[in-house]
Backbone bond lengths (Angstrom), bond angles and torsions (degrees), N, CA, C in turn:
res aa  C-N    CA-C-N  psi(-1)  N-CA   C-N-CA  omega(-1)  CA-C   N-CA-C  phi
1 X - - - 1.464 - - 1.526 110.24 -
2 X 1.026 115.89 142.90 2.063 131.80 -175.03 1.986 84.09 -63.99
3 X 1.154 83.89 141.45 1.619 101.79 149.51 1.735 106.35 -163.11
4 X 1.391 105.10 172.12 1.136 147.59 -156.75 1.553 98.12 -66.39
5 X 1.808 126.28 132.87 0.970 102.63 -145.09 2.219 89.01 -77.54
6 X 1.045 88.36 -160.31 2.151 82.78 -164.43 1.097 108.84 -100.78
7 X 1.765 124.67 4.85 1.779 114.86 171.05 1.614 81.36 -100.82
8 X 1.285 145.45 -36.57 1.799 127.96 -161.27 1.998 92.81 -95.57
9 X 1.257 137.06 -13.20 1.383 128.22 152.56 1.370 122.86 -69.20
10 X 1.177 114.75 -10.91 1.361 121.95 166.39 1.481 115.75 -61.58
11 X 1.944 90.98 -83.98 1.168 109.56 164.52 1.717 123.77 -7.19
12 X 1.798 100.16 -62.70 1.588 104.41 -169.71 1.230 104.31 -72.67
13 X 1.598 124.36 -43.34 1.412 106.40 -160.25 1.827 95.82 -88.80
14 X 1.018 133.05 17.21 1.856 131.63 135.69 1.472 109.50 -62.41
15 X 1.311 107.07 -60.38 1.694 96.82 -173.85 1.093 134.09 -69.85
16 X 1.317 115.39 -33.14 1.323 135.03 -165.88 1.542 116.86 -116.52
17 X 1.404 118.75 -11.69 1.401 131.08 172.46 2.000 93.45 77.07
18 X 1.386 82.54 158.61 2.127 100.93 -171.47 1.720 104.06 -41.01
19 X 1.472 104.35 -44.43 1.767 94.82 -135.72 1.894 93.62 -88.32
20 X 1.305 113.31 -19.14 1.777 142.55 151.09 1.492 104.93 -31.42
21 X 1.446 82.61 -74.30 1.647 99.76 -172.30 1.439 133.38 -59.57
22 X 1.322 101.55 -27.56 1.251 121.35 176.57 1.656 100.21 -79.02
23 X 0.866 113.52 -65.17 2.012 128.62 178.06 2.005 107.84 -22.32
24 X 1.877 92.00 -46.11 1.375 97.49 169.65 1.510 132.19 -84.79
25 X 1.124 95.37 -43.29 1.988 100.86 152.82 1.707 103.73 -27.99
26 X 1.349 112.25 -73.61 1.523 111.56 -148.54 1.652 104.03 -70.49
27 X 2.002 113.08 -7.46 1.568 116.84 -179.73 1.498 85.99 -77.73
28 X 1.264 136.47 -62.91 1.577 145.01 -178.22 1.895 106.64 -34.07
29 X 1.349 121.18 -4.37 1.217 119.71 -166.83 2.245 107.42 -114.69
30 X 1.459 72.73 -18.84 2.181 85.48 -168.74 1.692 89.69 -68.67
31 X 1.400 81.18 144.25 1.116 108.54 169.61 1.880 120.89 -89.64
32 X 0.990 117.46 101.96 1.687 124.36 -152.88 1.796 95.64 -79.85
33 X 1.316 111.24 110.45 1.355 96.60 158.54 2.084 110.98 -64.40
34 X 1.051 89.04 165.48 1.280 115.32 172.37 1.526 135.14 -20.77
35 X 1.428 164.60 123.23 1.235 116.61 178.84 1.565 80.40 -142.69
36 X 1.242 100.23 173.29 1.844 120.36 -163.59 1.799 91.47 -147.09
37 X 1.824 113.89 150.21 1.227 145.89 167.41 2.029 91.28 -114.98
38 X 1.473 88.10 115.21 1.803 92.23 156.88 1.181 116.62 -78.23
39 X 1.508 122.48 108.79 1.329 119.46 155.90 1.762 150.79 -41.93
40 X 1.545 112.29 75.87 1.596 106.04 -141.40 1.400 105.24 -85.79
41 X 1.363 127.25 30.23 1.299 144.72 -164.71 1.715 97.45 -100.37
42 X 1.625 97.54 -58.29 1.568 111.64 169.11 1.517 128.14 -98.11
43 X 1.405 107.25 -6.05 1.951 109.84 -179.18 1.190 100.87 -168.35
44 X 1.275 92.93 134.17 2.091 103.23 165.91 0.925 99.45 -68.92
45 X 1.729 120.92 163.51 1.543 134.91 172.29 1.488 99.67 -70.17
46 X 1.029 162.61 -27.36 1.582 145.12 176.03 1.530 91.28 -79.76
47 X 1.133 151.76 -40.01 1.094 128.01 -170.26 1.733 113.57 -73.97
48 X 1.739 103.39 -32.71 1.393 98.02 -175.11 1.563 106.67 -62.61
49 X 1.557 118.42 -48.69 1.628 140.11 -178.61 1.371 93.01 -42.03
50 X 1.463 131.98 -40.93 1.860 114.62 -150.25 1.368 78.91 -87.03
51 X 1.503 130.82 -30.53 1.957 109.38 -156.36 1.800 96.33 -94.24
52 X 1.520 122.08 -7.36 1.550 107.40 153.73 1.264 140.41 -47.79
53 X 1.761 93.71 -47.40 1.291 124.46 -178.60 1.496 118.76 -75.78
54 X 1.128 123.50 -34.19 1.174 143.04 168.41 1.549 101.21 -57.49
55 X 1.491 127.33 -53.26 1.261 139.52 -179.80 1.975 112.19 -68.51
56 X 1.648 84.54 2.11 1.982 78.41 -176.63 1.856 113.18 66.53
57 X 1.259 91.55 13.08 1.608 92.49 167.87 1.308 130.91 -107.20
58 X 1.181 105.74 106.15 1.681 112.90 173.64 1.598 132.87 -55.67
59 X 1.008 109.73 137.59 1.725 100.26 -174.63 1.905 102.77 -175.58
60 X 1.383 95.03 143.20 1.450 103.99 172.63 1.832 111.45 -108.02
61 X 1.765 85.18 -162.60 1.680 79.85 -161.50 1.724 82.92 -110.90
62 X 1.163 101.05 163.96 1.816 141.76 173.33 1.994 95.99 -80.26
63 X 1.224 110.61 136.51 1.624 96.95 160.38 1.808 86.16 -116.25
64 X 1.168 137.69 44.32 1.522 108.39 138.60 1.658 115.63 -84.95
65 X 1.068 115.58 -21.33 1.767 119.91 178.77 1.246 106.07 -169.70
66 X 1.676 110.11 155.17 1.282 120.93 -144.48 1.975 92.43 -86.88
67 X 1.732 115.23 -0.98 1.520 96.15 -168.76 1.852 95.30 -109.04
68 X 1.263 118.15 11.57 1.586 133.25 171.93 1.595 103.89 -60.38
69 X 1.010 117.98 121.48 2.053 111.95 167.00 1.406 86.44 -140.54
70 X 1.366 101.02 142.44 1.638 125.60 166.59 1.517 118.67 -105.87
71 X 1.676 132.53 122.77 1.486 121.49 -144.41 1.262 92.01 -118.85
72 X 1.219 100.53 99.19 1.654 126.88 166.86 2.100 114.99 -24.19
73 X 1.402 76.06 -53.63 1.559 83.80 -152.04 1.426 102.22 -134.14
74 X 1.513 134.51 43.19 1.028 132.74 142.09 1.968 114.39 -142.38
75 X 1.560 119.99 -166.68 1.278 126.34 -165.15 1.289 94.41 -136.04
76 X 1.287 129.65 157.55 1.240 145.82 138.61 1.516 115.18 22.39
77 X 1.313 90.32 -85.98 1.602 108.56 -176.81 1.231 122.62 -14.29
78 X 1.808 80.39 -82.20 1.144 101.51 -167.78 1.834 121.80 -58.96
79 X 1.611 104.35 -28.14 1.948 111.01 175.18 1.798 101.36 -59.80
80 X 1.054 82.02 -37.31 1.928 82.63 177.60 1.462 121.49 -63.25
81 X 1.282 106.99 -25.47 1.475 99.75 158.91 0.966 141.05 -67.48
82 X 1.593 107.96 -30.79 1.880 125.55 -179.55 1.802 104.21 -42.33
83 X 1.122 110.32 169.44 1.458 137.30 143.32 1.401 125.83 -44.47
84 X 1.481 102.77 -50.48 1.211 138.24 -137.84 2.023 78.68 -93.45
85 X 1.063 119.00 -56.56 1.490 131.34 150.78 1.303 123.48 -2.41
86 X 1.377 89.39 -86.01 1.404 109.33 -164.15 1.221 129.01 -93.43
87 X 1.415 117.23 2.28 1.741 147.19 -173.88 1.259 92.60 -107.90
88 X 1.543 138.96 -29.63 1.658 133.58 173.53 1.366 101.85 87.77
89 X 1.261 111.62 49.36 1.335 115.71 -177.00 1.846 103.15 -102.19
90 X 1.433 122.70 -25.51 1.001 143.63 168.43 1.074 134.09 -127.36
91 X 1.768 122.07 150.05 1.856 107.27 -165.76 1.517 100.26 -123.12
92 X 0.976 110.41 125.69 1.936 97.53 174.20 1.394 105.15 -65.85
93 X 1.401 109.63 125.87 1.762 93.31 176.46 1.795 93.59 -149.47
94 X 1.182 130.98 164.62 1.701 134.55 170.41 1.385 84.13 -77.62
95 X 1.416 88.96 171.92 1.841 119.79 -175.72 1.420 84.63 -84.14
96 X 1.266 135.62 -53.99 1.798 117.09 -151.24 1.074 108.07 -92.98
97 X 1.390 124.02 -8.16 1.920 120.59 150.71 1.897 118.18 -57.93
98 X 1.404 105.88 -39.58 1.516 108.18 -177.87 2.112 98.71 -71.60
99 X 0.766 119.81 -7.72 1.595 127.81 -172.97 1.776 95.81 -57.24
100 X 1.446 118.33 -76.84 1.463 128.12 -172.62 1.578 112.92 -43.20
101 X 1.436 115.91 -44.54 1.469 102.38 176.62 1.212 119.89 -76.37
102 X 1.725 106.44 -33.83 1.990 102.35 173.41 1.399 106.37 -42.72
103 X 1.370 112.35 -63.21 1.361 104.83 173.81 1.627 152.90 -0.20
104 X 1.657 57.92 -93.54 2.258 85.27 162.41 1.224 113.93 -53.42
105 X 1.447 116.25 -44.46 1.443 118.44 171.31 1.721 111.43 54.70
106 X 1.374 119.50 66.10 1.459 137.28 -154.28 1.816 87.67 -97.34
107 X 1.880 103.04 134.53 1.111 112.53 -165.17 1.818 97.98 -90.36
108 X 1.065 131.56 -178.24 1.387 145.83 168.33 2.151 113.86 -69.72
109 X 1.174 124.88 -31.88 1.582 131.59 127.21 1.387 149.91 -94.68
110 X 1.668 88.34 31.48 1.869 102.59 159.88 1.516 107.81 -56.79
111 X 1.032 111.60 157.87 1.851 119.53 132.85 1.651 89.85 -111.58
112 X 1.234 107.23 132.72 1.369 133.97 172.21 1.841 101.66 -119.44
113 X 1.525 100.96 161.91 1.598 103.75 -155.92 1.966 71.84 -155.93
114 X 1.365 106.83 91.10 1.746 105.83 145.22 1.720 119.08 -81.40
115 X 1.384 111.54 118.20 1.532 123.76 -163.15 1.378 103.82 -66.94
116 X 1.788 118.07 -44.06 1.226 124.31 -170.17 1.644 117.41 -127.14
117 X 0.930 129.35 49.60 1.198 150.81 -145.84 1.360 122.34 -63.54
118 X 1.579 134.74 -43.90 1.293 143.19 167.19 1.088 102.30 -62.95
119 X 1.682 101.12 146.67 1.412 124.30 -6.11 1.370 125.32 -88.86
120 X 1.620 104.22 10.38 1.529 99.11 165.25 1.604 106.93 116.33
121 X 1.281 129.05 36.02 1.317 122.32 167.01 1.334 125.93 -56.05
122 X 1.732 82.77 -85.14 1.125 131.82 178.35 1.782 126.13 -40.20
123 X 1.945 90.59 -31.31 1.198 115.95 -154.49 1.810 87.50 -90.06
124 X 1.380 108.47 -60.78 1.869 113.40 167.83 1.322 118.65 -36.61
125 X 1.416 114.55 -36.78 1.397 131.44 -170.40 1.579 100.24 -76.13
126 X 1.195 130.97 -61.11 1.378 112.82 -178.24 1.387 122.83 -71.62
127 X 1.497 92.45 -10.29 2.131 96.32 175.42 1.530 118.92 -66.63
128 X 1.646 89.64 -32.50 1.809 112.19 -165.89 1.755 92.49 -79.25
129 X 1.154 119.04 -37.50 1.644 128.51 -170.37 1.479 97.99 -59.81
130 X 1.443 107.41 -53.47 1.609 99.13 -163.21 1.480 114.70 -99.12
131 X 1.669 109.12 20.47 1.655 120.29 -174.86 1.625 119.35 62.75
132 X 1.400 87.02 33.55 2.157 87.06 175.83 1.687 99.87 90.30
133 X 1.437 104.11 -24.29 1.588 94.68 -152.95 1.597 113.42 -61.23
134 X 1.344 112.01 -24.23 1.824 116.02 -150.35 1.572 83.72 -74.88
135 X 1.370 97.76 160.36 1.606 108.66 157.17 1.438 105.41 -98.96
136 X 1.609 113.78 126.35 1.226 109.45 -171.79 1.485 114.52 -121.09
137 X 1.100 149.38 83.16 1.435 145.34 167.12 1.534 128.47 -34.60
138 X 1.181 124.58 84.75 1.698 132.87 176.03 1.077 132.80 -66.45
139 X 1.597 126.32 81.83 1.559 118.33 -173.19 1.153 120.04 -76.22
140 X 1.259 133.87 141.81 1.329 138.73 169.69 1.526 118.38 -158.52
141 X 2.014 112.23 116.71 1.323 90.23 -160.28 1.734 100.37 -94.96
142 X 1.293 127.04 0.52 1.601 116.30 179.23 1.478 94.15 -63.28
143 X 1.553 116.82 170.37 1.152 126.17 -177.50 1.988 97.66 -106.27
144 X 1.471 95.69 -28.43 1.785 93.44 -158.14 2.316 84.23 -87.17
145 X 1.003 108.68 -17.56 1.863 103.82 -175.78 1.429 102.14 -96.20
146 X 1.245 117.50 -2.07 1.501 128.51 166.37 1.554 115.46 -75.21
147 X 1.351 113.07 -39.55 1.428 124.84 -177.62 1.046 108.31 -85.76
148 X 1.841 131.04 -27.40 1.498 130.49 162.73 1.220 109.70 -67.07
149 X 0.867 131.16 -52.71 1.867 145.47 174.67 2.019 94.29 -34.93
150 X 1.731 105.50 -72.60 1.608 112.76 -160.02 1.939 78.99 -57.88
151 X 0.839 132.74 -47.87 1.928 130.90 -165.78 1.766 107.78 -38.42
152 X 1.442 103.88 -62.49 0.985 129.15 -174.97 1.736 116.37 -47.81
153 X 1.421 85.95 -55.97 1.711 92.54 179.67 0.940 144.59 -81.22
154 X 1.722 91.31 -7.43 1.365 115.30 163.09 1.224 130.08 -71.83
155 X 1.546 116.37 -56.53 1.631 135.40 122.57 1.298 110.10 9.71
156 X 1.317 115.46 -76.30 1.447 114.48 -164.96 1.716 112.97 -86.88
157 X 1.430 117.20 -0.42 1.114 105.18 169.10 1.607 114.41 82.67
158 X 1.592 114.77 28.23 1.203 132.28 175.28 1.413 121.62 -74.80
159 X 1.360 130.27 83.23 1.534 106.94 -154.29 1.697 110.31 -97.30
160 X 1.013 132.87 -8.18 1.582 164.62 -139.33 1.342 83.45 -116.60
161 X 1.015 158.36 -26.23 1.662 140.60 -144.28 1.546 114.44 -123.54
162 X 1.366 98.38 112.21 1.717 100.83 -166.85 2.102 115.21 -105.25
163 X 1.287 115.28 92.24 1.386 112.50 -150.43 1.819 89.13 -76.83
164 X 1.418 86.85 136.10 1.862 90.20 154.05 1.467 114.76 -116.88
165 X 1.597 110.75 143.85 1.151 127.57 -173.49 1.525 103.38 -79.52
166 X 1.271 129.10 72.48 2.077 129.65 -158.68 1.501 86.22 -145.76
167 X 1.420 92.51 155.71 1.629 142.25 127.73 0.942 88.86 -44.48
168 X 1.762 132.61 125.00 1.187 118.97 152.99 1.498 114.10 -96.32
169 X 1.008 109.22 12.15 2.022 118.28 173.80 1.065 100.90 -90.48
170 X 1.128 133.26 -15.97 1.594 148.74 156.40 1.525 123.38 -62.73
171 X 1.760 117.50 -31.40 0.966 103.47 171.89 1.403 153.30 -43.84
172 X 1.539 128.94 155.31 1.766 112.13 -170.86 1.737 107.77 -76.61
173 X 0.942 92.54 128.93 1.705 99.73 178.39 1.720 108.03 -54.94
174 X 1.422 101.15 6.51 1.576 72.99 -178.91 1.499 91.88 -121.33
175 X 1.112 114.94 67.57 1.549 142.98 -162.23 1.768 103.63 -112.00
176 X 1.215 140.73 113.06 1.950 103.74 -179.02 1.968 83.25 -136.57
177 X 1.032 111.31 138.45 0.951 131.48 128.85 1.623 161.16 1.82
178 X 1.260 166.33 66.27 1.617 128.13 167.78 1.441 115.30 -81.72
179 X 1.676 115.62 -31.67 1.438 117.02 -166.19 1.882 88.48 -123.64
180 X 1.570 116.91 174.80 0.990 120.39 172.37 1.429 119.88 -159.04
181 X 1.235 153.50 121.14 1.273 143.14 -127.37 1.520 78.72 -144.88
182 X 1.459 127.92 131.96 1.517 113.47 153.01 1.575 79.17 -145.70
183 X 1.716 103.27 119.27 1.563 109.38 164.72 1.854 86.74 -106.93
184 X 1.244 101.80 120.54 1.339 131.98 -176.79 1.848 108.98 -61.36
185 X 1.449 115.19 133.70 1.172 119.08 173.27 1.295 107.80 -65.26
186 X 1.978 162.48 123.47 0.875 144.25 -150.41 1.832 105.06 -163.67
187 X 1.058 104.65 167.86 1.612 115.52 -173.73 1.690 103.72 -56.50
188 X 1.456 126.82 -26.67 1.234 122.25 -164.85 1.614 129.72 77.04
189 X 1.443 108.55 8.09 1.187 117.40 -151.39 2.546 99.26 -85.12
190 X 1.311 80.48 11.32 1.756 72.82 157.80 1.740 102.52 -117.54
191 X 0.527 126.96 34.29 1.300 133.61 -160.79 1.710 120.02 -138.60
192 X 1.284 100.82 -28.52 1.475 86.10 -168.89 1.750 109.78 -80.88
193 X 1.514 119.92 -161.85 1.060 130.70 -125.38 1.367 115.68 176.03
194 X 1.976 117.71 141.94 1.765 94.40 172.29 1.668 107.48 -61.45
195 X 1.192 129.78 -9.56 1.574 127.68 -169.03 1.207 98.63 -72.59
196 X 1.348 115.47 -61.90 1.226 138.07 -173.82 1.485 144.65 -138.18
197 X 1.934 96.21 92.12 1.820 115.05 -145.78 1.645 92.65 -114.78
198 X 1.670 133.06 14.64 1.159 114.47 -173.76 1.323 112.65 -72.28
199 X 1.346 111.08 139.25 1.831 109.73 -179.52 1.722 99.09 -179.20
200 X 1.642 94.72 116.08 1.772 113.45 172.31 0.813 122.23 -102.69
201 X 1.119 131.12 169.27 1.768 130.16 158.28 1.377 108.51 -60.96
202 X 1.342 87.04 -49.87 2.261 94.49 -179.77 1.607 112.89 -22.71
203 X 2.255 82.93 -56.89 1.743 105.33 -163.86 1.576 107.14 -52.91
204 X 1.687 112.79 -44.64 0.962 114.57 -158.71 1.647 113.88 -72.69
205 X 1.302 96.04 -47.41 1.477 111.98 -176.10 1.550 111.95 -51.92
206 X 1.583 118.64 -38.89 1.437 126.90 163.90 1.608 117.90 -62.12
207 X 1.112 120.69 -24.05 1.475 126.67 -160.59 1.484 94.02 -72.62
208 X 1.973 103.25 -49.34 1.808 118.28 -167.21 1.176 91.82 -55.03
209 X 1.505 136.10 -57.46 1.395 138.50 -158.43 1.101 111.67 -56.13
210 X 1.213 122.24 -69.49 1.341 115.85 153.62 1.495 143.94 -47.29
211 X 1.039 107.65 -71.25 1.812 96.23 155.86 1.601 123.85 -8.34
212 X 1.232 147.04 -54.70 1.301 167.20 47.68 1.330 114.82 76.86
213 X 1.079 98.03 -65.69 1.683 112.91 178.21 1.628 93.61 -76.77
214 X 1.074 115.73 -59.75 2.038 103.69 -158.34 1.625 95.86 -56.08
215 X 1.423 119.46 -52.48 1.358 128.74 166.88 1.595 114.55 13.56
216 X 1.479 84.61 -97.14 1.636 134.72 165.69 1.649 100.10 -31.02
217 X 1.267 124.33 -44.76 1.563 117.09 -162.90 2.048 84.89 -105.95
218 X 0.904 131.91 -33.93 1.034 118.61 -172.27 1.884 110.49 -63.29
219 X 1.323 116.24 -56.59 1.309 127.34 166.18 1.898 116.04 -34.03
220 X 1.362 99.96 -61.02 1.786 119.98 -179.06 2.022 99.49 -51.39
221 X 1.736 125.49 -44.15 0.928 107.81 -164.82 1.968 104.18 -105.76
222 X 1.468 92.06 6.34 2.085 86.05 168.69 1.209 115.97 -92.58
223 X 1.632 141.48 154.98 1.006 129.15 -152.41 1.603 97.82 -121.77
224 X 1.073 114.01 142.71 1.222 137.34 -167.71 1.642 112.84 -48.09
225 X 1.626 107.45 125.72 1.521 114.23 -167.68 1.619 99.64 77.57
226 X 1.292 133.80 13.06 1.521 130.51 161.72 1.697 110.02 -86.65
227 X 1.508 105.11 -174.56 1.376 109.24 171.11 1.209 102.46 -136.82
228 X 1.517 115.16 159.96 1.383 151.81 145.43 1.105 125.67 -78.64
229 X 1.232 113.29 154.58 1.704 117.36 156.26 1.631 108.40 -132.74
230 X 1.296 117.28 120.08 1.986 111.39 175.84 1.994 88.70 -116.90
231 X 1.563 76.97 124.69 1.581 90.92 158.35 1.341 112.55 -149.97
232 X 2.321 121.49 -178.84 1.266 85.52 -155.80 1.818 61.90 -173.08
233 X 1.193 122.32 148.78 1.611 130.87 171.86 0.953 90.16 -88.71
234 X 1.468 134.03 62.41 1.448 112.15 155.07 1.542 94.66 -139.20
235 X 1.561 100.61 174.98 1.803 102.69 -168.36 1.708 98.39 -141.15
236 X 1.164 101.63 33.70 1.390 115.26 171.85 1.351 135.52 -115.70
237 X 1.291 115.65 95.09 1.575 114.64 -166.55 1.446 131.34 -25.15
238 X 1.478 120.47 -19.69 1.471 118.01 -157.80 1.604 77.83 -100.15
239 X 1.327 143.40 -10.09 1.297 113.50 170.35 1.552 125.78 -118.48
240 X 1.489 105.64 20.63 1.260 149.98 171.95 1.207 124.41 -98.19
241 X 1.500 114.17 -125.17 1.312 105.26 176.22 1.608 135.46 -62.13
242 X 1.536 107.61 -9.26 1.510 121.29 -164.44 2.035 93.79 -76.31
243 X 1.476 104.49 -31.97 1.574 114.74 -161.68 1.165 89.77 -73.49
244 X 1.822 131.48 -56.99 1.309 131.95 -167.20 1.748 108.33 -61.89
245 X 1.248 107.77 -22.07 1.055 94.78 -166.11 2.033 108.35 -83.98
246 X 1.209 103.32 -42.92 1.773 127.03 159.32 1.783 111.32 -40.61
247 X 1.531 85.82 -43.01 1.683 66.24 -174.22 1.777 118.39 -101.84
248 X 1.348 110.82 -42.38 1.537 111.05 -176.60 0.935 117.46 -46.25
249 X 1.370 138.15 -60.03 1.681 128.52 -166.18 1.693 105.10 -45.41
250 X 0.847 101.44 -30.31 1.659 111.92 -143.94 1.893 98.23 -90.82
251 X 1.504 94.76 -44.27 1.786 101.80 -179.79 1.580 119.30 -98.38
252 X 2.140 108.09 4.16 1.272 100.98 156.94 1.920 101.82 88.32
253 X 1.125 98.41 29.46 1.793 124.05 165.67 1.468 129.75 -119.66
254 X 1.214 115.13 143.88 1.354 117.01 -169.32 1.188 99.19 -143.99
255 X 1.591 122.14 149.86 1.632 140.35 170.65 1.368 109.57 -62.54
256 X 1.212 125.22 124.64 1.511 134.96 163.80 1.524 85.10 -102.94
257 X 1.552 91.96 117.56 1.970 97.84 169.32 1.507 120.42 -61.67
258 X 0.976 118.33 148.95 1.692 123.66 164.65 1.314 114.98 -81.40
259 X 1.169 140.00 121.27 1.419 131.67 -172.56 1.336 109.48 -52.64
260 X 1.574 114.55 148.28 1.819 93.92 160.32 1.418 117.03 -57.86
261 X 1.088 97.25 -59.66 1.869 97.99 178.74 1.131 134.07 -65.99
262 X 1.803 120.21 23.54 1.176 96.95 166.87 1.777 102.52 -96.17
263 X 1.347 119.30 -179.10 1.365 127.48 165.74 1.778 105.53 75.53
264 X 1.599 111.84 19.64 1.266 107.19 -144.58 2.219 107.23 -54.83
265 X 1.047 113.12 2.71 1.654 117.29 -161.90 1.892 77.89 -109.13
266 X 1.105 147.69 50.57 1.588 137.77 175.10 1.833 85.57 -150.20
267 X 1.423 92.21 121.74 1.730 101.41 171.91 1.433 105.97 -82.80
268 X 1.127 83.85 127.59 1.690 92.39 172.75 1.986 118.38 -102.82
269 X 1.432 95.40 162.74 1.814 99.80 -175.86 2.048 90.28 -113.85
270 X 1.222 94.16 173.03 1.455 103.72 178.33 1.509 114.03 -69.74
271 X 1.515 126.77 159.62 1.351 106.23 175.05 1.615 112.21 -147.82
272 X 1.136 125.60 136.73 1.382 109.90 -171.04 1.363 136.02 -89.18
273 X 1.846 95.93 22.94 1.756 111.27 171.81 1.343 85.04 -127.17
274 X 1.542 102.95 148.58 1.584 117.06 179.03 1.354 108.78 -88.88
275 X 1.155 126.41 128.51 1.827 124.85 -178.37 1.436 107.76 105.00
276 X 1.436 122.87 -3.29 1.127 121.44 -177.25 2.226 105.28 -90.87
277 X 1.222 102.86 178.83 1.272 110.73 173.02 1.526 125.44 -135.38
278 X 0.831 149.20 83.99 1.574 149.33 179.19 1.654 107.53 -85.23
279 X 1.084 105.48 120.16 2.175 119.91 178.55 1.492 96.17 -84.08
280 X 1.306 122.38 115.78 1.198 147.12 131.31 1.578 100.67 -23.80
281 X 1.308 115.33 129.86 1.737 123.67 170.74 1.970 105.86 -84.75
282 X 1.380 93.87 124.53 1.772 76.14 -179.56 1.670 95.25 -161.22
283 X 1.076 101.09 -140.73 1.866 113.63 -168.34 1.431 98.04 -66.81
284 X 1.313 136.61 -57.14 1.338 130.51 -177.17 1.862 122.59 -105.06
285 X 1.529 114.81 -8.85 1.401 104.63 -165.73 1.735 107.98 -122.87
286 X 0.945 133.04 173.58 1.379 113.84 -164.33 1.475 78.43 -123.89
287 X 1.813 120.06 142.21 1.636 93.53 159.89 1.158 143.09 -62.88
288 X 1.526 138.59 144.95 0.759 150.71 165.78 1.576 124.67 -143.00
289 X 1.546 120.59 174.02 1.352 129.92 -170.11 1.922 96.45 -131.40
290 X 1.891 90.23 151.32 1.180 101.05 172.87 1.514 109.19 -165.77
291 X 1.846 111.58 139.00 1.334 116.60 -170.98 1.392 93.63 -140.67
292 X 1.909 94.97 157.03 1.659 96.03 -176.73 1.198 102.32 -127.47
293 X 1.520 131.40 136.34 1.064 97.79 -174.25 2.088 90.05 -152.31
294 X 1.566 91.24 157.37 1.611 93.32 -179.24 1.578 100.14 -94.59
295 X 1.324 108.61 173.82 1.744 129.49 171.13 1.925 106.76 -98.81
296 X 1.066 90.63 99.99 1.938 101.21 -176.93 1.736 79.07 -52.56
């Protein structure tokens, strides 16, 4: 039987104790049908729903947001063939990636600043949220996930969204903010899989370092009485709550709690900051973490 590779099974069954740990192993094993973001930039959700159906494709709805559908009865492939596809009318994305922008919840005269942006979910997702309107700044420092990123947004009909090819720890401080999205580069360790189980100490130990650092620059360029969002596919405290806890006091951030009840259909794991959120890995959500937090 697959298990978990044995430095990140450690890890869990430290944090979370064996019978925990094990619970998440066997979420790391489901097989995730499909999930789709309706693009409402280019199609209402009844229009995307009638050309599924039309396609003989089955699918239900998501209750984190009304443009979430989960596809019963098809793969990849085959959504890539649609219209509906390839016109950017729809984004393949997991349910616990669309989590960070509900969040943020970016108004129609934000400037919003996504830290890590390719290939562009997250980044479409708050364009489509605020109707094109926000001005949104896209960092991305690869040059070749820069050109997937400009693909994407083009695709989706993003016209507001200006990507820079940066370091964004590099950015000019005289950079400011209203909203701030940094889904954190991270070990992956809610996420993996027999497909995909790579995970080191190296990885991890680099992820904290970093994590940390974007932190630090994310806080310095939001403007005071704004919000953030830090999230991160991982379900491991040291790049979670250990980071929030390292960096806010110090860079002038504070936890805006997450309700219990919102997201109530997203399993959650325990967490050792109150207001925070960590996704349980299971039949539909991949793990992940998420915190909201304002600039004192």
């Amino acid at each position: 039987m697959w298990e978990a590779p044995e430095y990140l099974g450690n890890l869990l069954a430290e944090q979370y104790g064996s019978a925990l740990a094990e619970e998440i192993c066997g979420g790391f094993l489901c097989r995730r049908p499909v999930t789709l973001r309706v693009n409402t930039l280019k199609c209402s959700v009844p229009e995307a729903e009638g050309a599924l159906k039309s396609a003989g494709i089955d699918f239900s709805h998501s209750g984190i947001c009304p443009e979430a559908l989960i596809i019963n009865s098809a793969r990849e492939d085959s959504l890539r063939s649609l219209s509906l596809y390839s016109e950017g009318k729809i984004y393949l994305q997991s349910l616990s990636s669309m989590l960070p922008p509900l969040l943020l919840n970016p108004s129609p005269n934000d400037s919003v600043l996504d830290m890590a942006a390719a290939p562009g979910g997250k980044t479409t997702q708050m364009a489509a949220m605020t109707g094109g309107a926000a001005a949104i700044t896209a960092c991305e420092k690869n040059k070749v996930r820069a050109e997937r990123l400009r693909y994407n947004l083009q695709r989706q009909g993003c016209g507001r969204v200006s990507v820079m090819v940066c370091d964004v720890r590099r950015l000019d401080s005289r950079f400011s903010f209203d909203k701030i999205l940094l889904d954190a580069p991270c070990s992956g360790s809610g996420t993996v899989s027999e497909e995909h189980c790579e995970f080191t100490a190296e990885l991890y130990d680099r992820s904290c370092r970093l994590q940390a650092e974007l932190l630090k620059k994310a806080l310095s360029l939001l403007m005071p009485g704004k919000r953030a969002v830090y999230s991160t596919c991982s379900i491991l405290r040291g790049e979670n709550e250990e980071i929030l806890k390292s960096v806010l006091p110090s860079a002038g951030g504070r936890i805006i709690p997450i309700p219990e009840g919102a997201f109530p259909e997203v399993p959650r794991l325990p967490t050792e900051m109150s207001g925070t959120l960590c996704v349980k890995p299971s039949r539909l959500f991949e793990g992940f973490f998420v915190a909201h937090i304002e600039k004192i």
